[in-house]
C-alpha positions in Angstrom: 75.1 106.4 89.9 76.7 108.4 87.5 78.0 107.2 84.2 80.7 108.7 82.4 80.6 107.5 78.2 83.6 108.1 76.6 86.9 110.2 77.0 85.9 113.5 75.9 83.3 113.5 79.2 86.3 112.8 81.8 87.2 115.4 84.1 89.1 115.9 87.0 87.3 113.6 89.5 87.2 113.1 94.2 90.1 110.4 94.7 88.5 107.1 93.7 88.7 103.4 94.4 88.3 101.8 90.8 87.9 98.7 89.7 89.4 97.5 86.0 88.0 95.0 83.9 85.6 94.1 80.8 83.3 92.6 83.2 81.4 91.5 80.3 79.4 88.8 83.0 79.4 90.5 85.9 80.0 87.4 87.5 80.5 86.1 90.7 84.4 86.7 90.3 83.9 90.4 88.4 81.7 91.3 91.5 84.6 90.3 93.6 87.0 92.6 92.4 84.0 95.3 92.8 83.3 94.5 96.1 87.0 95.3 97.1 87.3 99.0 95.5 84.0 99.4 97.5 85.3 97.9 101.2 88.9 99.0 100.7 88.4 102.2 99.1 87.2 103.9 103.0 86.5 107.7 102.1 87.1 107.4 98.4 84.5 107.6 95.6 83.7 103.9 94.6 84.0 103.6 91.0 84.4 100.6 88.1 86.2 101.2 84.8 85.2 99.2 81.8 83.7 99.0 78.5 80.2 99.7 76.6 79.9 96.7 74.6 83.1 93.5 75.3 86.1 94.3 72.8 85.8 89.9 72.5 83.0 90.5 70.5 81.8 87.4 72.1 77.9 86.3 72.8 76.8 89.1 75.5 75.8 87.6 78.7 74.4 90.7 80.1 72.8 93.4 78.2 74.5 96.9 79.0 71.1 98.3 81.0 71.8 95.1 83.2 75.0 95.9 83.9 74.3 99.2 85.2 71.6 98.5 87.1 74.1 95.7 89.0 76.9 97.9 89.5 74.4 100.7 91.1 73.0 98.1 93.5 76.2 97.2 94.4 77.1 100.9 95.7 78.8 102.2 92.9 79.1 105.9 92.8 80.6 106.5 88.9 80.7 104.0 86.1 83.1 104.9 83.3 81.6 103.0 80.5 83.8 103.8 77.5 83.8 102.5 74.2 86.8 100.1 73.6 87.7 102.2 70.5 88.8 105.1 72.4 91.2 103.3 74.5 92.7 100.6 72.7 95.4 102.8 71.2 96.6 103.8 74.5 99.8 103.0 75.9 99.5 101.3 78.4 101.8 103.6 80.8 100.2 106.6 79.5 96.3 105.1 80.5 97.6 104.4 83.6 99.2 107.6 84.1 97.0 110.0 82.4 93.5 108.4 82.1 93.3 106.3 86.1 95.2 108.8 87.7 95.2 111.8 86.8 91.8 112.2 84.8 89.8 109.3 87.7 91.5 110.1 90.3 92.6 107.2 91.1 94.0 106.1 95.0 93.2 102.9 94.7 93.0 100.1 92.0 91.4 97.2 92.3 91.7 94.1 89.4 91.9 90.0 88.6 95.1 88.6 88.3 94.4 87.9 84.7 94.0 91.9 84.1 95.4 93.1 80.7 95.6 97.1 79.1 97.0 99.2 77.1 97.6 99.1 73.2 97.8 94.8 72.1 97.3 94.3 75.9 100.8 94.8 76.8 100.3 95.8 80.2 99.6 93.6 83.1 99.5 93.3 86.5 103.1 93.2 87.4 103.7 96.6 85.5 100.3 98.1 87.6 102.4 97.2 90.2 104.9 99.1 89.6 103.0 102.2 88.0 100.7 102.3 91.4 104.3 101.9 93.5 105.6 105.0 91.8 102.1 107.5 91.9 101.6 105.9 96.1 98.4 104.4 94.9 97.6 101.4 96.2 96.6 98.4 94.3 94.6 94.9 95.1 94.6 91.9 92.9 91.6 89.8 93.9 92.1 86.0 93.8 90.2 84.3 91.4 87.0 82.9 92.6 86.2 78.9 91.6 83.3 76.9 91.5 83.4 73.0 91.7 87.6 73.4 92.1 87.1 75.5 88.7 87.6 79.1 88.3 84.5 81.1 87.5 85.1 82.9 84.3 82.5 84.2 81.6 83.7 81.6 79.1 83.1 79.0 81.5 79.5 80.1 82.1 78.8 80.1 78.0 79.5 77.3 77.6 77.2 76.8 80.5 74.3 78.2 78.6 74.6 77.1 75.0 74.7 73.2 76.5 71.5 74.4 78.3 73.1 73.5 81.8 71.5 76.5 83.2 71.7 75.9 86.8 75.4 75.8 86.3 75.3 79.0 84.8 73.2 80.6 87.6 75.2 79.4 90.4 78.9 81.0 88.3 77.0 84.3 87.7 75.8 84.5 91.1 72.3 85.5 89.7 69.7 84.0 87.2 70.2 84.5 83.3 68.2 86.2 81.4 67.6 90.1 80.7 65.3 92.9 80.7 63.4 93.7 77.7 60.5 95.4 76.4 56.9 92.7 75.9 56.3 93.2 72.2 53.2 91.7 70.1 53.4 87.9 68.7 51.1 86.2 66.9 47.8 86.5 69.3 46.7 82.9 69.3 48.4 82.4 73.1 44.8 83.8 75.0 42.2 83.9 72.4 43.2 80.0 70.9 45.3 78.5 73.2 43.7 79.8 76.6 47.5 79.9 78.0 48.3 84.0 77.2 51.9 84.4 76.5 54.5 87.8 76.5 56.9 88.2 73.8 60.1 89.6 74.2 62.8 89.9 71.5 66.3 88.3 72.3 68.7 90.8 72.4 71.2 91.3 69.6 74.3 89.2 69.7 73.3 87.6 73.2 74.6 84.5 74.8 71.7 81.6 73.5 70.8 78.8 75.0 69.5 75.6 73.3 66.2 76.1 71.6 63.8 74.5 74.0 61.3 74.9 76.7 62.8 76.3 80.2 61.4 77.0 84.0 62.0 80.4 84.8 60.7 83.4 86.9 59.5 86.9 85.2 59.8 90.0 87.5 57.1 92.6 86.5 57.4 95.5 89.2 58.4 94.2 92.5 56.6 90.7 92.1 57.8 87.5 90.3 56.0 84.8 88.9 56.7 81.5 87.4 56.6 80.7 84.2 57.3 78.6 80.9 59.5 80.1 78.8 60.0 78.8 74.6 63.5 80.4 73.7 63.8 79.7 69.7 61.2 80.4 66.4 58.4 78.9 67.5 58.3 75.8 64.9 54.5 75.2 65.3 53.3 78.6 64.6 56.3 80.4 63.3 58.6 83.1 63.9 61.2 85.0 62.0 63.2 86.0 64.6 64.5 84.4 68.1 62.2 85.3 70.7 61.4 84.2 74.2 57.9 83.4 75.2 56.3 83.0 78.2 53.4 82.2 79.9 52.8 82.7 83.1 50.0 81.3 85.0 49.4 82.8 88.2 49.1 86.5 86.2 46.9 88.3 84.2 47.0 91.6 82.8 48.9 93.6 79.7 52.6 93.9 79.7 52.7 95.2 76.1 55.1 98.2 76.2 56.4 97.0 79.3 60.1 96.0 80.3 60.2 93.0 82.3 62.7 90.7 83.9 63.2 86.9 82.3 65.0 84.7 84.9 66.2 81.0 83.6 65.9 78.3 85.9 66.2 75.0 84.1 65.6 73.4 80.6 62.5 71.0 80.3 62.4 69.9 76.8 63.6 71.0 73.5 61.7 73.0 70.8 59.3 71.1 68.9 57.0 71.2 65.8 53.5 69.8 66.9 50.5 68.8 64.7 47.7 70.7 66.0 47.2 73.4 67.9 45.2 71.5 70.3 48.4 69.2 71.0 50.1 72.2 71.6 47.9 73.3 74.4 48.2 70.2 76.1 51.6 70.1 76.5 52.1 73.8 77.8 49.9 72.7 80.9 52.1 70.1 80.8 55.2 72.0 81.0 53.5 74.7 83.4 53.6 71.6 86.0 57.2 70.8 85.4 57.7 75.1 85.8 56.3 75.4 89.0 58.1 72.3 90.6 61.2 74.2 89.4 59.8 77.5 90.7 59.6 75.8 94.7 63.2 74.4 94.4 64.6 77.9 93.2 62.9 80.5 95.2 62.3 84.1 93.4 65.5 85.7 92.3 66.9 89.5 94.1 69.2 91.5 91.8 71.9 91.5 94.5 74.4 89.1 94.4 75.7 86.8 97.0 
């Protein structure tokens, strides 16, 4: 896939089928307006229009390497993924006009019915309508995808999250939560202490949080998952300066250090807690490692497609 960052890199480009929106959850309802540039778009370039980081500056619930890696598996040929600072000056005519058409190529638009552009989001989808009518580009406004009678939207599945429903918030997005990152060193006391060796990762920065606790969740390393216990918070009992997630997994053994892995939510098992010994400690992660893998059976191993 090829990924265009900012204005400067545009260029004339084949006639595309794009699709328009933050996307900032790639949820089930953002992959539905996707899916339509890609199986509407016959013999054009499939493409998606959006933005590096939300202009909401709201709690991420995708990190930006995730959301490229999901728009390529989808069959997405070019990703425009512009900073919001270059186009919210634009009027929203002249975007259209200039920018979709004439710089993207555009043939056919694809968008929620909630869409919004231009300078103080004065355009909408009626006056897409009209701008598409005039150029003899076509345009498709997806209906909006629900959930329990509800409409799927990435405020929905935050809230979702920080009450710790994450099965809720799995079934909205269409895929686990969670996010790649890199293992990084903690305090080494998991293996040589505990017995129960643990990987690190650092949350990333301004990302969606669930409630401190103790979750179920699958880790991806390579092609194979494993289950695992997962503490999301600053580690009360031995201490922490910074949010992290830690997991152990039983069924593997090796060193991750260096290594980007996959952390996959399933469900929340107990909140974050102070213990009195280290020995207590240990008990209660085999403990929690039993809860984990009943979890793991009722939600089988995660794919990074979407249904």
């Amino acid at each position: 896939m090829e990924i265009v960052r900012s204005l400067g890199e545009l260029f004339s480009s084949l006639p595309s089928a794009i699709a328009l929106g933050a996307f900032d959850g790639l949820h089930r309802g953002h992959m539905a307006v996707v899916r339509e540039a890609a199986q509407n778009g016959k013999g054009l370039q499939s493409a998606v229009l959006t933005f590096a980081r939300s202009p909401s500056g709201k709690a991420e619930l995708l990190t930006g390497e995730e959301k490229e890696k999901l728009l390529e598996a989808a069959g997405v040929s070019r990703m425009y993924s512009i900073p919001f600072s270059e186009l919210r000056d634009w009027e929203a005519r002249r975007f259209v006009q200039e920018i979709l058409f004439e710089k993207c190529g555009a043939k056919l638009l694809c968008c929620g019915e909630d869409f919004r552009f231009g300078k103080g989001r004065e355009g909408d989808v009626s006056l897409l309508k009209v701008l598409c009518r005039e150029r003899g580009a076509a345009l498709i406004v997806a209906p909006p995808v629900k959930e329990g009678g509800e409409k799927v939207s990435s405020t929905r599945i935050r809230l979702a999250v920080e009450q710790g429903e994450i099965p809720l918030a799995n079934r909205l997005l269409g895929r686990p939560f969670g996010f790649w990152e890199e293992v990084i060193h903690g305090n080494h006391i998991g293996g040589p202490v505990l017995g129960t060796p643990t990987l690190n990762q650092a949350v990333p920065e301004n990302f969606c949080l669930p409630p401190f606790g103790v979750y179920s969740s699958w880790v991806q390393v390579g092609g194979d998952f494993f289950y695992g216990v997962t503490n999301i918070g600053v580690k009360p009992t031995v201490g922490s300066d910074r949010v992290l997630a830690e997991t152990y997994l039983p069924g593997f053994s090796g060193d991750l250090y260096g290594c980007k892995v996959r952390l996959c939510l399933l469900e929340f098992i107990r909140p974050e807690k102070k213990f009195s010994s280290l020995e207590e400690l240990k008990e209660e992660i085999k403990r929690n490692a039993r809860s984990a893998e009943k979890s793991a059976k009722s939600f089988p191993p995660p794919c990074f497609g979407l249904e």
